[in-house]
C-alpha positions in Angstrom: 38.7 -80.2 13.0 37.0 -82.8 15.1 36.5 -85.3 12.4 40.2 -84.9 11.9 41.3 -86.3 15.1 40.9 -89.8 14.2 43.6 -89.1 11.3 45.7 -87.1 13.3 45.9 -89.3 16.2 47.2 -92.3 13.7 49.8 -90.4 12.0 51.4 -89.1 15.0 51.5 -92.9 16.6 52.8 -94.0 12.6 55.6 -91.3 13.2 56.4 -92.2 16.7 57.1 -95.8 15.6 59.2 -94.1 13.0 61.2 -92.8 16.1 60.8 -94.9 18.3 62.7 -97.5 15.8 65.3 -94.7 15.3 65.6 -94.6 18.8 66.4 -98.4 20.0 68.9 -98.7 16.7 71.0 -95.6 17.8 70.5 -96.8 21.6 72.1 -100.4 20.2 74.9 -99.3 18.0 76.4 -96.6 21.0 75.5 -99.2 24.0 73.9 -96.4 25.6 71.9 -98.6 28.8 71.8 -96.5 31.5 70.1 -94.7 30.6 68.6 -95.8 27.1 67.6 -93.2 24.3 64.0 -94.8 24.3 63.4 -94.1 28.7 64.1 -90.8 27.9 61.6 -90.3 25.5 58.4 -91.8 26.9 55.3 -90.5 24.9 53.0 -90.7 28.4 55.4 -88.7 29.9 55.9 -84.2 29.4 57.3 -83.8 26.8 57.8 -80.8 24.1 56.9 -83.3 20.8 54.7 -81.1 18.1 52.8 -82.0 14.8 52.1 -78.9 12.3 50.8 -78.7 9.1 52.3 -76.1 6.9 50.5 -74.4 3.7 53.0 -72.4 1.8 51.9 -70.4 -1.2 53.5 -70.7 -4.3 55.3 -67.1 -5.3 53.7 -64.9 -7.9 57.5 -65.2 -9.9 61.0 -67.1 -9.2 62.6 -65.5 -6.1 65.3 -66.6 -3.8 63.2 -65.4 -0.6 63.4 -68.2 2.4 60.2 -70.0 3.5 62.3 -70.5 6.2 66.1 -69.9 7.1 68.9 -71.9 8.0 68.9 -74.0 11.1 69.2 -77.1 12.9 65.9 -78.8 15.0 66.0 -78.7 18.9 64.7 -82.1 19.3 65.8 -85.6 18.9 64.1 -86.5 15.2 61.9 -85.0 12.8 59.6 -86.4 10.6 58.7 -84.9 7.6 56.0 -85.6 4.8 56.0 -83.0 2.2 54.1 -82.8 -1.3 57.0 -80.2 -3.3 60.5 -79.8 -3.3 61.6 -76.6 -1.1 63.7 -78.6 2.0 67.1 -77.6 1.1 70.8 -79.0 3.1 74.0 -77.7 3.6 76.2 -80.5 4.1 80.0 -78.9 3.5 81.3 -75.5 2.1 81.8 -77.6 -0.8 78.8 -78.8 -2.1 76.7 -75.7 -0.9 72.9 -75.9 -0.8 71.5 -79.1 -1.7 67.9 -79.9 -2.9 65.9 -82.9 -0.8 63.4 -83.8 -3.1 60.0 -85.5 -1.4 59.8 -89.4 -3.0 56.2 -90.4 -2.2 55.3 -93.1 -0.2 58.7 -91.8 2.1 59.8 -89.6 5.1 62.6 -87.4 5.2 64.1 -87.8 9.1 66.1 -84.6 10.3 68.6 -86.1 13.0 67.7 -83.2 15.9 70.5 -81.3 18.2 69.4 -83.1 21.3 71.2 -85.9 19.8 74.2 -84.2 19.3 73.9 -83.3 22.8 73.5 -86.7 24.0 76.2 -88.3 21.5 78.6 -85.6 22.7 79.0 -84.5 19.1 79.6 -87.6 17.5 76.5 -87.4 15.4 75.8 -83.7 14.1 72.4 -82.7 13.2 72.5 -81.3 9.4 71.9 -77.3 8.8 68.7 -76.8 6.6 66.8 -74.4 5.6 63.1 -74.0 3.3 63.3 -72.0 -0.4 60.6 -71.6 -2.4 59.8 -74.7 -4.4 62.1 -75.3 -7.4 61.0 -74.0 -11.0 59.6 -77.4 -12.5 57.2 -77.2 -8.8 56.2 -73.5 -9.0 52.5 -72.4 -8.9 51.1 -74.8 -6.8 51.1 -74.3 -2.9 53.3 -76.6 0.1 51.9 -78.4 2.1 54.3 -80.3 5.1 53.2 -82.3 7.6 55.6 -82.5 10.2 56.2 -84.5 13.7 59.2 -83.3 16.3 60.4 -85.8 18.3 61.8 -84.5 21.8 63.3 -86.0 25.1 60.8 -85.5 27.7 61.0 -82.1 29.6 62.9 -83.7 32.9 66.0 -85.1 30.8 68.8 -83.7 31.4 70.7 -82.5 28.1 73.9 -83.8 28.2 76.4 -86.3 26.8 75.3 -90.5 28.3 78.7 -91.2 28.9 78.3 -91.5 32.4 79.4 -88.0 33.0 77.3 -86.2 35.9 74.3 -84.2 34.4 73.2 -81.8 37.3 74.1 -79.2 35.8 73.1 -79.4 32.3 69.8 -77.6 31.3 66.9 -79.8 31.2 64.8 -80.5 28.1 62.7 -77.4 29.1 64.6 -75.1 29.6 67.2 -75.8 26.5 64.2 -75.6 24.2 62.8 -72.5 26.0 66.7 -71.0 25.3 66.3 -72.1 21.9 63.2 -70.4 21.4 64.0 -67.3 22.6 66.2 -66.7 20.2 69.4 -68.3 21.8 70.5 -65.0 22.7 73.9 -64.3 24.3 72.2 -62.7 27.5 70.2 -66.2 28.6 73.5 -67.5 29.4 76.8 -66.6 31.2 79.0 -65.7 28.3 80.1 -66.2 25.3 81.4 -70.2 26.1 77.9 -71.3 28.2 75.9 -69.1 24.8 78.3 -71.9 22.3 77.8 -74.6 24.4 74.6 -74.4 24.8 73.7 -75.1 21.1 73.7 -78.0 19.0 75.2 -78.3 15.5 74.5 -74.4 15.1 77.7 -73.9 17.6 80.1 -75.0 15.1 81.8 -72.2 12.7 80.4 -73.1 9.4 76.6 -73.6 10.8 76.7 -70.2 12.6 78.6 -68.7 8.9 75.1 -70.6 7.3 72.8 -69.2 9.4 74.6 -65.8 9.6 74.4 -65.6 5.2 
């Protein structure tokens, strides 16, 4: 693993000007300046950002078993290389379940709930999930290489509109929430639980995540 680090180490920073880029552009086009997206997310500072590798095996026959199920990312972005189909998106009741294909030599960027959180809902993090790879992939195992993008663990995790944030949840503690499970009993009720959540508190997320 040692040897590895070198590698590692450059792919992180390659994603985090990824982000950082994402970052400045959303930070320009709301006129968010005080404070800006990018102070919030200082890579010296605590933070909750992760890289993982992810081998998935290819199954012995077709199935419709999930990889992983239907959900939205705590943090701000995502960055994700991938080798085989699998990343699936539910944009509307409409269109259902759509296949992301990988395109090599490209990232697909997952837009996190944090941002919904500090956009106040006016950008909504998309409801995805992971299926095992489509037929003309099948038999050869998944790898992913993924990089989460979070606000540093201080921020608080509310809307920059100038409205008061004492009393929002910071960074840590939302993800810790989040991890848990995001169950009912780690908040007042029923309206704090809702609230609490990112795209995943709307009525066709929670229907998706409930199928």
């Amino acid at each position: 693993m040692k040897e590895s680090w070198p590698l590692i180490r450059s792919h992180i920073s390659s994603c985090r000007k990824i982000t950082s880029t994402l970052l400045q552009i959303l930070t320009e086009q709301l006129n968010f300046s005080n404070p800006d997206l990018p102070s919030l997310h200082v890579f010296e500072k605590a933070a909750g950002n992760q890289m993982r590798i992810i081998k998935s095996a290819p199954a012995d026959e077709p199935t419709d078993k999930l990889v992983a199920g239907a959900h939205t990312d705590f943090g701000s972005f995502t960055v994700l290389f991938n080798n085989l189909g699998g990343l699936q998106v539910h944009l509307s009741k409409e269109t259902g379940w759509q296949w992301v294909p990988p395109i090599e030599g490209y990232a697909i960027i997952n837009l996190g709930d944090a941002v919904v959180r500090f956009t106040d809902g006016l950008l909504k993090s998309a409801t995805h999930r992971v299926a095992q790879p489509p037929p003309e992939h099948g038999g050869h195992d998944r790898y992913s290489v993924v990089y989460f993008e979070r606000p540093n663990d201080d921020v608080r995790m509310g809307p920059l509109d100038g409205t008061p944030l004492d009393t929002y949840p910071t960074t840590k503690e939302w993800i810790e929430r989040r991890v848990l499970g995001g169950k009912i009993a780690h908040y007042k009720g029923v309206k704090e639980y809702l609230a609490g959540r990112g795209t995943e508190s709307s009525d066709d997320a929670i229907k998706v995540n409930g199928e």
